[in-house]
C-alpha positions as CSV (number, residue, x, y, z in Angstrom):
1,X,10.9,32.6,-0.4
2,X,14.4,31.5,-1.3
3,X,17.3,33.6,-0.3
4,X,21.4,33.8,-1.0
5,X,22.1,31.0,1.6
6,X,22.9,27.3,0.2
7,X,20.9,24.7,2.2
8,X,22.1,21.9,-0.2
9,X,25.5,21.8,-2.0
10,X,25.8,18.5,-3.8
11,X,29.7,18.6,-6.0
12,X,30.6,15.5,-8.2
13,X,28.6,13.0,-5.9
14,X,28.4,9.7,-7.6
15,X,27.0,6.5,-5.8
16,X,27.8,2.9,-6.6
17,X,26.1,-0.2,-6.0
18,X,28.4,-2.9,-7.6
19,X,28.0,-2.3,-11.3
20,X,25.2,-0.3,-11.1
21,X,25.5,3.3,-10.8
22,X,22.9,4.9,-9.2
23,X,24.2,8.5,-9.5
24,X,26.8,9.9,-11.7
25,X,28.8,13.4,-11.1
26,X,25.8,14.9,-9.7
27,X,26.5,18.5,-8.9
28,X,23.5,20.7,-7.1
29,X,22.8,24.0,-5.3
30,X,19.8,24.4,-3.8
31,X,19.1,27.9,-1.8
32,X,17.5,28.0,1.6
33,X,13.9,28.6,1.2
34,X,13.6,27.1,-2.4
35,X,11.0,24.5,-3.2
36,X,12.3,21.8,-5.4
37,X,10.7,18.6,-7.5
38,X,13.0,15.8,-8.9
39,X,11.7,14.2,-11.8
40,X,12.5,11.9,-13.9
41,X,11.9,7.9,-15.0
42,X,11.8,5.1,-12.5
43,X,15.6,4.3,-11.7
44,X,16.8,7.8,-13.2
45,X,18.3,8.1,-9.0
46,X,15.7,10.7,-7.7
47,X,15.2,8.6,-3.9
48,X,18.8,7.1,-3.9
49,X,19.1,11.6,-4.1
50,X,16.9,12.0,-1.4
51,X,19.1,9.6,1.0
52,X,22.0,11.0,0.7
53,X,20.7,14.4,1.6
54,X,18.9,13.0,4.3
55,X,22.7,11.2,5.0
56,X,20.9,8.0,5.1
57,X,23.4,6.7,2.3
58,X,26.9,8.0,2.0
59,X,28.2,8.7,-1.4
60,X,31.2,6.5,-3.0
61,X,32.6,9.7,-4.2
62,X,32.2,13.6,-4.0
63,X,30.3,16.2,-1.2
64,X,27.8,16.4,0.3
65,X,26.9,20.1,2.4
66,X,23.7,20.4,4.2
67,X,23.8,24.2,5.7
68,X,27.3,24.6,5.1
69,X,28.2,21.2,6.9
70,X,30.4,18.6,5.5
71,X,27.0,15.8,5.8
72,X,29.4,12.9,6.1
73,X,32.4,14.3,8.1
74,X,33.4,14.1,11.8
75,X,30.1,12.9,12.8
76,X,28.5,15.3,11.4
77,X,25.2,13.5,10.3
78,X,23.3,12.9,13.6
79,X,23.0,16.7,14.0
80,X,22.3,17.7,10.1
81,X,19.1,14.4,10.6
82,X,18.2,16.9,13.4
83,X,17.4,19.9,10.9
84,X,16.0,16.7,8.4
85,X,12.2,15.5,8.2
86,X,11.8,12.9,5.0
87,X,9.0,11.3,4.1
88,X,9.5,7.6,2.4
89,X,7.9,5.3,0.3
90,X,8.4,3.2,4.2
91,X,6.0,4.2,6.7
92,X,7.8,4.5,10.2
93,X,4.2,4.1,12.2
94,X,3.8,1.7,14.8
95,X,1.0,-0.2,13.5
96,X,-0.5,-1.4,17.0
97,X,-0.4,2.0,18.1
98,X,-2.9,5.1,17.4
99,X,-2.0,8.3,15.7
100,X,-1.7,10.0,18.5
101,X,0.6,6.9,20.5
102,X,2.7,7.4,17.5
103,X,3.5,11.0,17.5
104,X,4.0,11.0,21.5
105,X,6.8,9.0,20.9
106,X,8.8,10.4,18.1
107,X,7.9,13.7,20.0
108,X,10.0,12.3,22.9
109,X,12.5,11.3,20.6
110,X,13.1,15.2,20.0
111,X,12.7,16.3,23.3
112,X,9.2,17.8,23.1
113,X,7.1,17.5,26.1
114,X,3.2,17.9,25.0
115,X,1.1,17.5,21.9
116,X,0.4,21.3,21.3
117,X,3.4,21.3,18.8
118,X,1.4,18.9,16.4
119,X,-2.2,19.0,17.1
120,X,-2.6,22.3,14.8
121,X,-1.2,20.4,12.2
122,X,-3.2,17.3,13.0
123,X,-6.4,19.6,12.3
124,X,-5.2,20.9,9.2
125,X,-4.9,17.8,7.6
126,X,-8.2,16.8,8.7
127,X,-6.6,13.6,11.2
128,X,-8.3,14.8,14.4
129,X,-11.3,12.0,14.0
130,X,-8.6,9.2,13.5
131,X,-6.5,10.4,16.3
132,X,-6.9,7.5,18.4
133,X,-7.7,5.0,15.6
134,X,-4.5,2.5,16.0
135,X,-2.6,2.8,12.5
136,X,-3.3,0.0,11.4
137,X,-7.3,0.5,10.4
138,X,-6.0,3.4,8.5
139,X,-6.0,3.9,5.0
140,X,-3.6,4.3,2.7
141,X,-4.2,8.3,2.4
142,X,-4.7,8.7,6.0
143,X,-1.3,7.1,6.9
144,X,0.5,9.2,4.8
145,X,-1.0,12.1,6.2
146,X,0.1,10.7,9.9
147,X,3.7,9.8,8.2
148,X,3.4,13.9,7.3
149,X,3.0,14.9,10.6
150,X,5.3,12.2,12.0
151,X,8.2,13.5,9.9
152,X,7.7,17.2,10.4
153,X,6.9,16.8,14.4
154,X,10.4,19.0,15.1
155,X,9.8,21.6,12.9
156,X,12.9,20.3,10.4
157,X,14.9,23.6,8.4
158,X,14.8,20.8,5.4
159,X,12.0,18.6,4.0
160,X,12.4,16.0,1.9
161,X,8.8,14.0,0.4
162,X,9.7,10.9,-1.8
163,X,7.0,10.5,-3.8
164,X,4.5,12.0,-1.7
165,X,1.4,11.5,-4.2
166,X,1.6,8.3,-4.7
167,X,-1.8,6.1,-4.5
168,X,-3.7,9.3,-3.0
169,X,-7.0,10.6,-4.0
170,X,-7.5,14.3,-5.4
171,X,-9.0,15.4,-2.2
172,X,-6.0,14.1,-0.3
173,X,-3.4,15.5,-2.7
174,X,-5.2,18.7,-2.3
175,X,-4.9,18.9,1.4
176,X,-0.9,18.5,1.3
177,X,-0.6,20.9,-1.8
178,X,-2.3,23.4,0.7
179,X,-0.3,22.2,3.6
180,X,3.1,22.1,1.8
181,X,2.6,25.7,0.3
182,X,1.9,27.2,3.5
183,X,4.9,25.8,4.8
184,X,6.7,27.6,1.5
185,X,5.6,31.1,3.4
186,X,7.6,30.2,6.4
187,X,10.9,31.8,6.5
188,X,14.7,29.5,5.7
189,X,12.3,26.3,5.5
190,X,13.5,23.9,2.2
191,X,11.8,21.5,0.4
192,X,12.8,19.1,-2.1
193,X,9.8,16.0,-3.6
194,X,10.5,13.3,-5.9
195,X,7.2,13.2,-8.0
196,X,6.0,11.3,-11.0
197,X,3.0,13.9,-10.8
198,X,4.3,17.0,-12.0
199,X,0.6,18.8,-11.9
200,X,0.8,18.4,-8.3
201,X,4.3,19.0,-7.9
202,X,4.4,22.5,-9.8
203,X,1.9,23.6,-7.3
204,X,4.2,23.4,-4.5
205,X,8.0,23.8,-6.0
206,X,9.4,26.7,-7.8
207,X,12.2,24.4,-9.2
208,X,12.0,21.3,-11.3
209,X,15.5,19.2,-11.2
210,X,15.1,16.5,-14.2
211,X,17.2,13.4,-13.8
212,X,18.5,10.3,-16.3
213,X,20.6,8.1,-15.3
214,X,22.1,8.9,-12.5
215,X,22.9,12.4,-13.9
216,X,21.0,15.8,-13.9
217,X,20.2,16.6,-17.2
218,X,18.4,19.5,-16.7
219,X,17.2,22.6,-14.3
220,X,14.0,24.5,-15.0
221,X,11.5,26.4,-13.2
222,X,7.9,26.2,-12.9
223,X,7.1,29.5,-13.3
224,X,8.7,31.2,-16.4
């Protein structure tokens, strides 16, 4: 459940691409533990959002705090990613390798030694009869599923979903509505999705952030 603590603190962050503005004066708070869903047209600037809280982008002007942290200040962003899991619209599987192949390696990546940090989760979301299938055979729903547990093998404070219903089936959308609200239950974890799907998305989120044009036009929640 959402608490007094800030886990993101946008203030005036615009971001530029030659003409093209892709976010304009875009001021946010977001409390630690809250469960957010951008919406909004295509191009309104809900994943250019995403990557600059992930600090994959860096704004042309304005702030950007993750957990108090200046995101884009003395080096700061390699730690702040540490406390990060996003899910794309890119998947970052190996194709040649299996499931399992996969999430040995970004497990390494983080330091952890075995797979008993991720196999639970594995089970949950119903991946243990694909485990060593290479990615590649997979289909679209499964791999997203494996992205899941790829981005989310450290246990990240913050997780950010782009679009995480996108060409899934009901079944499979069900199985991360059920996976992503039991993560709401665990204590100072953060979530913000960019969904076009807001029947799914007010499942999960308390929050709805509505974008246009670069701007936040307005905030709302799901549950009044």
């Amino acid at each position: 459940m959402p608490n007094d603590r800030i886990a993101v603190e946008l203030t005036e962050v615009s971001k530029s691409y030659g003409y093209l503005q892709a976010l304009k004066s875009v001021t946010l708070k977001l409390k630690t533990g809250e469960f957010s869903a951008l919406s909004g047209h295509n191009g309104a600037g809900k994943t250019t959002l995403l990557k600059m809280i992930a600090t994959h982008i860096t704004p042309s002007s304005g702030t950007v705090k993750i957990f108090g942290d200046d995101a884009f200040k003395d080096g700061a962003a390699g730690e702040i990613r540490n406390r990060i899991g996003f899910v794309t619209h890119a998947s970052f599987l190996y194709d040649e390798l299996t499931i399992r192949e996969n999430l040995l390696f970004y497990a390494k990546l983080f330091l952890i030694k075995g797979e008993e940090d991720f196999i639970e989760t594995i089970g949950f979301l119903g991946l243990k009869r694909w485990y060593n299938v290479p990615v590649k055979q997979l289909s679209h729903g499964l791999r997203k599923r494996a992205d899941i547990v790829r981005a989310l093998i450290h246990n990240p404070d913050l997780i950010l979903l782009d679009e995480p219903f996108s060409g899934l089936d009901t079944t499979t959308c069900d199985l991360l509505v059920s996976y992503f609200k039991g993560r709401h239950e665990e204590k100072g974890k953060t979530l913000i999705l960019s969904s076009h799907s807001l029947e799914w998305a007010k499942r999960i989120c308390d929050k709805r952030i509505t974008l246009d044009k670069g701007k936040i036009i307005e905030e709302s929640s799901f549950h009044k």
